[in-house]
Backbone bond lengths (Angstrom), bond angles and torsions (degrees), N, CA, C in turn:
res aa  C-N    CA-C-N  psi(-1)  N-CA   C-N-CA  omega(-1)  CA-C   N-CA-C  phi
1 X - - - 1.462 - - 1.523 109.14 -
2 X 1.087 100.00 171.50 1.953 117.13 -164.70 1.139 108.40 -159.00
3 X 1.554 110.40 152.47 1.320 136.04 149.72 1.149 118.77 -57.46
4 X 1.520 131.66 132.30 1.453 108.42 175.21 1.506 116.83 -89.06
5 X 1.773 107.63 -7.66 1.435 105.93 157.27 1.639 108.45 -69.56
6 X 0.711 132.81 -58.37 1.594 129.98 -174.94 1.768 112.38 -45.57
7 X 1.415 100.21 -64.53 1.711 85.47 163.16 1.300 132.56 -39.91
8 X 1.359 98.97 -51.58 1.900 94.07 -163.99 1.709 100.46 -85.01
9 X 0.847 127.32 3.82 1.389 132.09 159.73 1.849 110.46 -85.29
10 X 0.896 115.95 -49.25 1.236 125.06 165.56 2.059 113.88 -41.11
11 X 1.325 76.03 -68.62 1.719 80.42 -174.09 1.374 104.97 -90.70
12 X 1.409 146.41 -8.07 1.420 125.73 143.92 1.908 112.56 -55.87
13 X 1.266 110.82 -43.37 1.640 105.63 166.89 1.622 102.83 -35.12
14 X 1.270 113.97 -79.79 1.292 127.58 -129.59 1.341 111.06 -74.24
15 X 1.504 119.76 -12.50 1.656 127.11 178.20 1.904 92.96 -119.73
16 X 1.395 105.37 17.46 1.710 85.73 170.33 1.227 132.93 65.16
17 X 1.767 115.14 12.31 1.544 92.19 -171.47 1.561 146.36 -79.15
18 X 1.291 89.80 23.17 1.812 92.78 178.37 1.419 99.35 -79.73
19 X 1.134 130.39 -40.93 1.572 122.64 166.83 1.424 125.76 -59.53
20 X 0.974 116.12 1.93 1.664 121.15 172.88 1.868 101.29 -84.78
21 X 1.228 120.74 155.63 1.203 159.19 -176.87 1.781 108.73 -120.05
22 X 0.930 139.98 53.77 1.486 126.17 -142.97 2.112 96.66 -121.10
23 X 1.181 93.26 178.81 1.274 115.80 -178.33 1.559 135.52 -62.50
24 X 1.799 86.42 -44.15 1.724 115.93 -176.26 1.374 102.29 -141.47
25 X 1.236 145.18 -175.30 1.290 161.27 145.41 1.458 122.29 -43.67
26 X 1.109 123.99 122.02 1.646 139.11 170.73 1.220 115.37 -85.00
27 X 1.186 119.54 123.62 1.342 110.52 -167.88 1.483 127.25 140.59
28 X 1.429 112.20 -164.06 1.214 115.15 141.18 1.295 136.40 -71.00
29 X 1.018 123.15 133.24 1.921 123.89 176.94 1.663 119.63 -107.46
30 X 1.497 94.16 -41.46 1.284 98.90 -167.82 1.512 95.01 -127.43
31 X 1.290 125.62 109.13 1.319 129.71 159.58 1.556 128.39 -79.66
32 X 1.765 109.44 112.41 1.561 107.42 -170.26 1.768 95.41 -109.21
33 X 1.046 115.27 -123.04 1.733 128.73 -166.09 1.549 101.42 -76.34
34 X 0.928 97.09 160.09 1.711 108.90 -157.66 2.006 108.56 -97.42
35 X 1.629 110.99 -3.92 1.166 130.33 -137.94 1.837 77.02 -128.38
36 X 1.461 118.06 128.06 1.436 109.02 150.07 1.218 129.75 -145.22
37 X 1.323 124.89 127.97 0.544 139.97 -162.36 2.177 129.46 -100.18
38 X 1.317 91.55 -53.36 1.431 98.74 -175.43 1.479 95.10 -134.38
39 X 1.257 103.40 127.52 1.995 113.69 -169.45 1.667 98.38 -106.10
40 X 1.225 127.79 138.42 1.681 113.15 159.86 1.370 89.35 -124.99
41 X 1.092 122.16 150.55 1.456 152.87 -175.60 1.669 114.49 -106.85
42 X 1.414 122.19 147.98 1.472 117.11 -169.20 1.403 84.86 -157.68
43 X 1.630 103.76 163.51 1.520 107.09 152.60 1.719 118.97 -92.70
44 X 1.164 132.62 -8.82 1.425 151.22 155.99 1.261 146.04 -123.59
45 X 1.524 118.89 116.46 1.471 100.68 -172.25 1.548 116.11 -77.72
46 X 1.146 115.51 81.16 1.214 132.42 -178.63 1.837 118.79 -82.39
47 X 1.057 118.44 171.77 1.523 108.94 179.99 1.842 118.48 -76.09
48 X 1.449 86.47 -28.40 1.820 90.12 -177.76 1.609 105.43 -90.05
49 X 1.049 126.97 -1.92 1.767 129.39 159.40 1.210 111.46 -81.91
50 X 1.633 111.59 -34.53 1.852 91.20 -165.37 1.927 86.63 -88.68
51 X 1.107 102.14 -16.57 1.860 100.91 172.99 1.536 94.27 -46.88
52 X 1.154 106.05 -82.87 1.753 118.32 179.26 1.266 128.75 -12.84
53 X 1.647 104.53 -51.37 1.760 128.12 166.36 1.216 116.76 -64.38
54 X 1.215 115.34 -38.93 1.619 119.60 175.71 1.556 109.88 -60.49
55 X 1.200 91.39 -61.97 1.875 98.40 179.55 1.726 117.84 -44.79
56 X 1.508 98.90 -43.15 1.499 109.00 176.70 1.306 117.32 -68.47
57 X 1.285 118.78 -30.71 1.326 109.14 176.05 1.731 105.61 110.16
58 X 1.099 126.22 15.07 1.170 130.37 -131.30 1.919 89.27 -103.43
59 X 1.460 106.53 142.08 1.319 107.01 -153.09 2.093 76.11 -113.82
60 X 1.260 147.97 -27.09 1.158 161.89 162.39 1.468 130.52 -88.90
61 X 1.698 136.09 144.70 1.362 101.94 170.33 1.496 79.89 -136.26
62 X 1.517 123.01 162.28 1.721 107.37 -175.34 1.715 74.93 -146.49
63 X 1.270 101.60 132.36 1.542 122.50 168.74 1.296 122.65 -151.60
64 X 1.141 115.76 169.75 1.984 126.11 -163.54 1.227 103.95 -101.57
65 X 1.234 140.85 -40.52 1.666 146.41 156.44 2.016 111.45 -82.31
66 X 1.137 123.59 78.27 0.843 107.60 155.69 1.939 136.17 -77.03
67 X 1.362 112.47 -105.96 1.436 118.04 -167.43 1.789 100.49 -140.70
68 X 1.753 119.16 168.62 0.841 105.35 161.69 1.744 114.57 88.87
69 X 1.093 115.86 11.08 1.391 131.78 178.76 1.803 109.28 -72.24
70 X 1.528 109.01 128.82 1.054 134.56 177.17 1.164 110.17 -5.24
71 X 1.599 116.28 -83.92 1.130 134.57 -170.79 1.370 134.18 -81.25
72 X 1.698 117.70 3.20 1.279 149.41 -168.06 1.693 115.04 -75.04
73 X 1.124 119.26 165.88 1.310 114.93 -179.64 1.510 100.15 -82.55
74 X 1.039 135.05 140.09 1.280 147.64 148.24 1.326 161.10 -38.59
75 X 1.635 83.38 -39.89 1.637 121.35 156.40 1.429 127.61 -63.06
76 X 1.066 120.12 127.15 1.708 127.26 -179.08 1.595 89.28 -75.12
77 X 1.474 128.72 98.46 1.415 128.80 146.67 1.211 99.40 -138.06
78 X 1.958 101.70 -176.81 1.416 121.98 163.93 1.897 95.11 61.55
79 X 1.698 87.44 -138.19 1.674 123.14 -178.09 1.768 101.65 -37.67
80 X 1.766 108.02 -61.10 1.047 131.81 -165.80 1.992 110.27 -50.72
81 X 1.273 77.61 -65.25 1.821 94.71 159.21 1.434 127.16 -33.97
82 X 1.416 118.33 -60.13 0.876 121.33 -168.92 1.685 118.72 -94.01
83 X 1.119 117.22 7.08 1.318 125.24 -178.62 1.462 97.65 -111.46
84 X 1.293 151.59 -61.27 1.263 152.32 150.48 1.789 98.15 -24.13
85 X 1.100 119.60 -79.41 1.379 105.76 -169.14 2.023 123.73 -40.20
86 X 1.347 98.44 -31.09 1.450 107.50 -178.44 1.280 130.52 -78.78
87 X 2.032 94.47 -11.59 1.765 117.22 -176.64 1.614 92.27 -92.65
88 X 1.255 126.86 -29.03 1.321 115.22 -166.39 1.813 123.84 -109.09
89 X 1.594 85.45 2.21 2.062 95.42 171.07 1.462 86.10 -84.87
90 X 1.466 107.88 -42.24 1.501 90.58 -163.17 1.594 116.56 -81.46
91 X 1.533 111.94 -0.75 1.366 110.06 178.00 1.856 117.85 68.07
92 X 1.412 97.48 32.38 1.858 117.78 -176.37 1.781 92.14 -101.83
93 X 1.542 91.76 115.65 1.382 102.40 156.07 1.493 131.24 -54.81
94 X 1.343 135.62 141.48 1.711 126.85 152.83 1.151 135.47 -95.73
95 X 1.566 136.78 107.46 1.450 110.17 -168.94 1.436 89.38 -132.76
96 X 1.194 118.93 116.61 1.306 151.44 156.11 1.265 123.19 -82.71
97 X 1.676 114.17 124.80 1.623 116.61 148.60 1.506 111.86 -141.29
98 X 0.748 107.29 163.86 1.621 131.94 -170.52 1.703 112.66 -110.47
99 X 1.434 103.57 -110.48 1.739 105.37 -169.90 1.319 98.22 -60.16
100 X 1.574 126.91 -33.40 1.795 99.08 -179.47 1.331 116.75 -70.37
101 X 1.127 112.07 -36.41 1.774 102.19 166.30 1.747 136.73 -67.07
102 X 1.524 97.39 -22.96 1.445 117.06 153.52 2.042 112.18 -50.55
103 X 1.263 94.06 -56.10 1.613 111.26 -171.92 1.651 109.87 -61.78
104 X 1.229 99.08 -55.96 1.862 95.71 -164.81 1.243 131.87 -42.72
105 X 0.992 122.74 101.59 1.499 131.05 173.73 1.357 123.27 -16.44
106 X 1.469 115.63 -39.11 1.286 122.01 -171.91 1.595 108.73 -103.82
107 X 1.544 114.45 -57.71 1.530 138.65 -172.85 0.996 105.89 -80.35
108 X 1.551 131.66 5.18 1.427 101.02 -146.71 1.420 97.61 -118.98
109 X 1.331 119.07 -176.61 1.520 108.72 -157.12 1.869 99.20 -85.55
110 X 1.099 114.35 -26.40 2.036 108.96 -175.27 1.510 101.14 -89.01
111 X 1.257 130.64 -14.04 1.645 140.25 172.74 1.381 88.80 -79.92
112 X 1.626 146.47 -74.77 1.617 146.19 -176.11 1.850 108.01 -49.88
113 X 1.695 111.14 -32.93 1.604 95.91 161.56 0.553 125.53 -108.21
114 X 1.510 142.69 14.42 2.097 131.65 136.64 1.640 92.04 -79.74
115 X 0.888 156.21 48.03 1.373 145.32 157.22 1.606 91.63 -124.39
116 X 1.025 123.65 -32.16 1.695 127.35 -171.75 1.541 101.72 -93.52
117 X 1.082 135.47 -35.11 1.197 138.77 169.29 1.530 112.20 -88.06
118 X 1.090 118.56 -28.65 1.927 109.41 175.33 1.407 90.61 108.03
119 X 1.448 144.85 -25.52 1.456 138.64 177.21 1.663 117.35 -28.25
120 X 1.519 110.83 115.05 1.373 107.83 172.23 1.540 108.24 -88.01
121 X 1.485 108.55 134.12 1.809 104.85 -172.82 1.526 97.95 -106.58
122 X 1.645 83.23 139.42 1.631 84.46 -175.31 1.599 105.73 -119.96
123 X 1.488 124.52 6.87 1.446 127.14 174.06 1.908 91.51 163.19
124 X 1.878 92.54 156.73 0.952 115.95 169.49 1.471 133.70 -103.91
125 X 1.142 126.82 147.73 1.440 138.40 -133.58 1.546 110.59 -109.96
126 X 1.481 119.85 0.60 1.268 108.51 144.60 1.696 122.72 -160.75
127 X 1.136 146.02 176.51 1.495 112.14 -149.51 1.733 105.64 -94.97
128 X 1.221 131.30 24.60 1.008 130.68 155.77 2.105 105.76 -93.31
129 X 1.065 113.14 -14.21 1.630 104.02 165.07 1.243 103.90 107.72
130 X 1.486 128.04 -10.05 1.319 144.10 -164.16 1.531 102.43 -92.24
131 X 1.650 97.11 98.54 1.847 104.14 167.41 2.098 88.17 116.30
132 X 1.413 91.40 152.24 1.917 100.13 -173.20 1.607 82.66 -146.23
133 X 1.524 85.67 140.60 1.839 103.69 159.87 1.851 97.71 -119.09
134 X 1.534 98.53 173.67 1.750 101.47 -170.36 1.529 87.56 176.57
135 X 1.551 94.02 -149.97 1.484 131.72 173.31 0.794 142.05 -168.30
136 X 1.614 137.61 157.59 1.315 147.01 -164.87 1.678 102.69 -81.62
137 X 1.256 115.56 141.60 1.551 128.71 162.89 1.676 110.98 -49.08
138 X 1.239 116.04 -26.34 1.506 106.99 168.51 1.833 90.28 -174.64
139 X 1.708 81.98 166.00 1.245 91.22 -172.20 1.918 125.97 -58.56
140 X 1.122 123.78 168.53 1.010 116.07 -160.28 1.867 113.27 -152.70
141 X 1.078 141.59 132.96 1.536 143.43 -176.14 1.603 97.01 -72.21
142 X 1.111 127.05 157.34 1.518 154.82 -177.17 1.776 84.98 -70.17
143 X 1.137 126.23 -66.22 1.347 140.57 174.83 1.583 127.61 -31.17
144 X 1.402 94.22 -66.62 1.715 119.04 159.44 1.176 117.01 -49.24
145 X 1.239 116.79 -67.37 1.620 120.56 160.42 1.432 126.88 -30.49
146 X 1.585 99.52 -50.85 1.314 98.63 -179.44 1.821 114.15 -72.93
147 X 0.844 109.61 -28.55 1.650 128.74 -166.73 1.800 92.10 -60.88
148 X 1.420 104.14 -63.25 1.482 123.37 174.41 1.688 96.20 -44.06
149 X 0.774 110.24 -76.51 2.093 110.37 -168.65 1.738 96.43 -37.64
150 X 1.422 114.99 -60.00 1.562 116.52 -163.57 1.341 111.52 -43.43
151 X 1.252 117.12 -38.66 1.298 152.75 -167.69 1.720 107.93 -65.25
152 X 1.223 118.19 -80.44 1.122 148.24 157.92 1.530 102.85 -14.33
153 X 1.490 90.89 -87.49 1.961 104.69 -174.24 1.595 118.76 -95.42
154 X 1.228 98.81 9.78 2.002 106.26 167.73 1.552 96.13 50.23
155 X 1.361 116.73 74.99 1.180 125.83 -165.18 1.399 119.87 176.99
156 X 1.411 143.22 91.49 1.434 154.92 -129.39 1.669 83.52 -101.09
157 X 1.724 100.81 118.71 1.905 92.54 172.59 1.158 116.74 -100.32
158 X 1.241 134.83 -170.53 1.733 129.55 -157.84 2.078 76.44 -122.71
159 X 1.188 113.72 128.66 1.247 129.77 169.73 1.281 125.50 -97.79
160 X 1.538 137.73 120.89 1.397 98.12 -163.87 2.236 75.80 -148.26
161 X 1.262 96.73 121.26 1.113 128.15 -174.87 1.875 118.81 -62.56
162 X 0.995 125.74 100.64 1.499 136.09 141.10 1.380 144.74 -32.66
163 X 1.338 103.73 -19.94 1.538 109.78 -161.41 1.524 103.67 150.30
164 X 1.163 114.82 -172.48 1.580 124.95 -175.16 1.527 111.14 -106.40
165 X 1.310 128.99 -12.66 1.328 137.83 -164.38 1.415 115.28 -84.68
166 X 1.435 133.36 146.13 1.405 121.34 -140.07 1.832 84.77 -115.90
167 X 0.868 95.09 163.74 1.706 121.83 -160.72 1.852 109.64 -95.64
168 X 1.545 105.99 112.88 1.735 120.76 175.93 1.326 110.87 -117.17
169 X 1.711 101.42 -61.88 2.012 93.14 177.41 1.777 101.41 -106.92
170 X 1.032 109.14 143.33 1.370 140.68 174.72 1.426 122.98 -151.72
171 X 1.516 99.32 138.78 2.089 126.43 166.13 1.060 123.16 -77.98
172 X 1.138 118.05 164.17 1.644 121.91 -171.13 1.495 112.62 -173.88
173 X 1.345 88.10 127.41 1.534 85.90 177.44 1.537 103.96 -156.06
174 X 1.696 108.09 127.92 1.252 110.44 -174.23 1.925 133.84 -61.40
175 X 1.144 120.23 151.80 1.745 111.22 169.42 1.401 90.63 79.80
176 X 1.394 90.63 -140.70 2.111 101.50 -156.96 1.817 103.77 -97.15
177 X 1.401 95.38 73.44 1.515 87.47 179.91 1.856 88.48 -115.71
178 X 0.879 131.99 68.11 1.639 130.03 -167.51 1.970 99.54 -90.09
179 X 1.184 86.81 -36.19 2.087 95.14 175.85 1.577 119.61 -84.07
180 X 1.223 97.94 7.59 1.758 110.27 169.18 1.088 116.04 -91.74
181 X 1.178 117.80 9.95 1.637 131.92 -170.58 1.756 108.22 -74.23
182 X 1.799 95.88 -43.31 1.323 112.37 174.69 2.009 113.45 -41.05
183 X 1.500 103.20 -58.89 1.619 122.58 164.54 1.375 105.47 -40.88
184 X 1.436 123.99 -34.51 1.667 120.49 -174.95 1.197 114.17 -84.43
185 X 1.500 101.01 -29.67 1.773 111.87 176.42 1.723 105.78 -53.23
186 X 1.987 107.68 -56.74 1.132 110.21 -154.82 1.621 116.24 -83.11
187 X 1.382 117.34 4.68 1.083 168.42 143.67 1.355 105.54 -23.30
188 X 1.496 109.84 -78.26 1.605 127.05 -178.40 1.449 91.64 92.79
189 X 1.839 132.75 29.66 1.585 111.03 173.22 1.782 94.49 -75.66
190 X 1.613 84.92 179.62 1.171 116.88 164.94 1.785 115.65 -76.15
191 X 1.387 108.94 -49.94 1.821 117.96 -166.72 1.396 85.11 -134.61
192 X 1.264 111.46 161.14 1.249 126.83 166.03 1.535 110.16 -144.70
193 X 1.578 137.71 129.10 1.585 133.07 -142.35 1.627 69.63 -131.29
194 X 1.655 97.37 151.17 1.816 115.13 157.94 2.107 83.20 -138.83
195 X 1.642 88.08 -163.37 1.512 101.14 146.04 1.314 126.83 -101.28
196 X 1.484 113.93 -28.78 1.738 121.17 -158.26 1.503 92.63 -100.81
197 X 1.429 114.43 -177.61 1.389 130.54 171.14 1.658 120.33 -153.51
198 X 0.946 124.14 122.34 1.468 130.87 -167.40 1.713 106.91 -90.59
199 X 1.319 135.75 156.24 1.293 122.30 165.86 1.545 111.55 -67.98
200 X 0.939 105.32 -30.72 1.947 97.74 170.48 1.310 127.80 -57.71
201 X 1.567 97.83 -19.84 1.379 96.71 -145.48 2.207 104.58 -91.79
202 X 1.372 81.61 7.41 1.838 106.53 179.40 1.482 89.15 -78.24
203 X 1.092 124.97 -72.89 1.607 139.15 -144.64 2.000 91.49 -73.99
204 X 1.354 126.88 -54.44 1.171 122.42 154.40 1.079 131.42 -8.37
205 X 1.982 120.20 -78.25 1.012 120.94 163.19 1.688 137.25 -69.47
206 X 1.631 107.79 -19.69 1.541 97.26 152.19 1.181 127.41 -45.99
207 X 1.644 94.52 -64.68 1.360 108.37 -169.42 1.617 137.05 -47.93
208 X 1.523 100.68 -24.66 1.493 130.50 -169.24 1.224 105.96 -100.71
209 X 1.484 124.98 -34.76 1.804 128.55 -176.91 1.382 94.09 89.65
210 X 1.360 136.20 44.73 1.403 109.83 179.28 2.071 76.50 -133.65
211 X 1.304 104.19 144.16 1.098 128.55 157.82 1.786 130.44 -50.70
212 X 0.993 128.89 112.51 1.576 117.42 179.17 1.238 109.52 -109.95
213 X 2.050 111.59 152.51 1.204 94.85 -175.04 1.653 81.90 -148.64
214 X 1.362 101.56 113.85 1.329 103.94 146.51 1.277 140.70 -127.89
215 X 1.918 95.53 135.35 1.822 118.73 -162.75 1.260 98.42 -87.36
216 X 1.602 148.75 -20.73 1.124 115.25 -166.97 1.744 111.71 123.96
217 X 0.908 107.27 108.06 1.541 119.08 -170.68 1.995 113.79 -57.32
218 X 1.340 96.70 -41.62 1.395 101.76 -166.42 1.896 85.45 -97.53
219 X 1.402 132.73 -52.40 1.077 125.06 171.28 1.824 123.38 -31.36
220 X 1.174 107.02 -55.64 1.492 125.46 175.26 1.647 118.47 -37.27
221 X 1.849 107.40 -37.35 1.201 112.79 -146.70 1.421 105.44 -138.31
222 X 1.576 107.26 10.59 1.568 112.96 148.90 1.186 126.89 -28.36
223 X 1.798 105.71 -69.14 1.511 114.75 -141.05 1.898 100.54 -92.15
224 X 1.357 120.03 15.32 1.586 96.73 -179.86 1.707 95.49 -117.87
225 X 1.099 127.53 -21.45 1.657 111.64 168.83 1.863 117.19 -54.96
226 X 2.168 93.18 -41.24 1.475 105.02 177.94 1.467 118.17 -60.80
227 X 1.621 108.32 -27.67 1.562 108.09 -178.24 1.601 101.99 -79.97
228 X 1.051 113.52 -52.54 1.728 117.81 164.19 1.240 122.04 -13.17
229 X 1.528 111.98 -75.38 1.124 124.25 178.69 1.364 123.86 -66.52
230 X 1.545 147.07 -42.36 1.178 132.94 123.70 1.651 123.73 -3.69
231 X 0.991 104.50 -66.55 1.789 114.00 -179.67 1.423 93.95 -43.99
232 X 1.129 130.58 -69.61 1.616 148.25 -138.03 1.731 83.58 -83.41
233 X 1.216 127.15 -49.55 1.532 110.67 -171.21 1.335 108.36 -78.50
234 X 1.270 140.51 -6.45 1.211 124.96 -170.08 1.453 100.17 -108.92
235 X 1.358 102.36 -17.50 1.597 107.86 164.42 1.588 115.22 -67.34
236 X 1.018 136.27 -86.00 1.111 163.39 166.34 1.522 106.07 -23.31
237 X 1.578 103.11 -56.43 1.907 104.84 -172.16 1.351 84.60 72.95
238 X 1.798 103.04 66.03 1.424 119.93 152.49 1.678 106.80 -114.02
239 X 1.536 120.88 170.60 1.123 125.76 178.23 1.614 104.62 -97.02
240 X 1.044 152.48 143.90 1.561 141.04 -169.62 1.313 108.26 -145.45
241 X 1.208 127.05 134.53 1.643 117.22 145.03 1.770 102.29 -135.92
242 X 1.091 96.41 158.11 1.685 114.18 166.43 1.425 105.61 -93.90
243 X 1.398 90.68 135.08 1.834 104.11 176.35 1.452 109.69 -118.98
244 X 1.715 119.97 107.51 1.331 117.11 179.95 1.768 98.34 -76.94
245 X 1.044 116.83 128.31 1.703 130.86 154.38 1.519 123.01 -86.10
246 X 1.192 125.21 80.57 1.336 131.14 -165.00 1.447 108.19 -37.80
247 X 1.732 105.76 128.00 1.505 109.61 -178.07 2.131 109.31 -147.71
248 X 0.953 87.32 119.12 1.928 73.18 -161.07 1.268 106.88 -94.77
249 X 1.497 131.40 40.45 1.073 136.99 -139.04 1.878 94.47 -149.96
């Protein structure tokens, strides 16, 4: 068990976020009971996760998309309304981060997919730490690769071809980084992986010879809240599970 001041002090330490520049808030969002006990982890605070949390019993919820986004309406209605109201009968905390969990070397979601893919990282791709270039243990087909990802994250990616030349160093960067491709160009990789895909972002990689690969936005960004949360329960002598919310997107 835990403090939920002590946690979220804990894990704002440990991914750094006063150095983030970010979108929404790091952190806590929604403060419930002060006592914690059993954390479930998500990649969205969506309505059918905090459903999930409720059922579990879950005194915490820690996710990579939380609430509170820049450009968002402001107002507690609708969607907004009703998901806040269901975190706070039940007295379920929110602690959300984004680019620091994107960033972390260890936890973080592009550190959990070169560890899932075998990717050796040899530096990061922009100076907040967010996104890794490297390489493959041996060379590899656009195809193979892709076969390997499907495999990996149970999730068929959209491949979209550069050239004929088979793939050693490659970028990556989880969710909607599809215009970072440009960084892969200047890069000199071979492939460059996001989750999302833009219509430009076809003509880009023809045009440039660099390979695109996109796995999948919500696929991409599973595994670093799940490594997170592990961390945090074995720290803490919390109870944890990860709850995938099916998203094919």
């Amino acid at each position: 068990m835990s403090s939920l001041n002590g946690l979220v002090e804990y894990t704002n330490d440990l991914l750094s976020v006063d150095l983030f520049k970010d979108y929404a808030p790091n952190g806590l969002q929604v403060e419930g009971k002060h006592e914690i006990h059993r954390l479930i982890s998500g990649v969205s605070a969506s309505n059918a996760l905090i459903d999930a949390a409720i059922e579990q019993q879950a005194d915490a919820l820690l996710v990579h998309h939380g609430w509170f986004w820049n450009k968002e309406n402001p107002c507690v209605v609708g969607m907004k309304r009703s998901r806040l109201k269901k975190l706070m009968l039940n007295d379920i905390s929110l602690l959300a981060y984004h680019l620091p969990l994107d960033a972390h070397p260890v936890f973080g979601n592009n550190a959990q997919l070169a560890e899932r893919f075998g990717f050796s990282t040899e530096g990061v791709m922009d100076s907040q730490g967010v996104g890794n270039y490297g390489r493959l243990d041996e060379y590899m087909s656009l195809e193979a690769l892709g076969e390997k990802i499907e495999k990996d994250l149970g999730r068929k990616p959209l491949l979209i071809s550069g050239g004929d030349h088979a793939i050693r160093r490659i970028a990556w960067c989880s969710g909607g980084a599809q215009d970072w491709i440009h960084k892969g160009v200047d890069l000199g990789v071979d492939a460059f992986m996001s989750g999302e895909i833009s219509e430009h972002t076809v003509h880009v990689a023809r045009e440039s010879g660099i390979h695109y690969i996109a796995a999948g936005h919500h696929a991409t960004e599973r595994y670093g809240v799940s490594a997170l949360g592990d961390h945090l329960a074995a720290k803490h002598g919390l109870v944890h599970t990860f709850i995938d919310i099916d998203n094919p997107v």
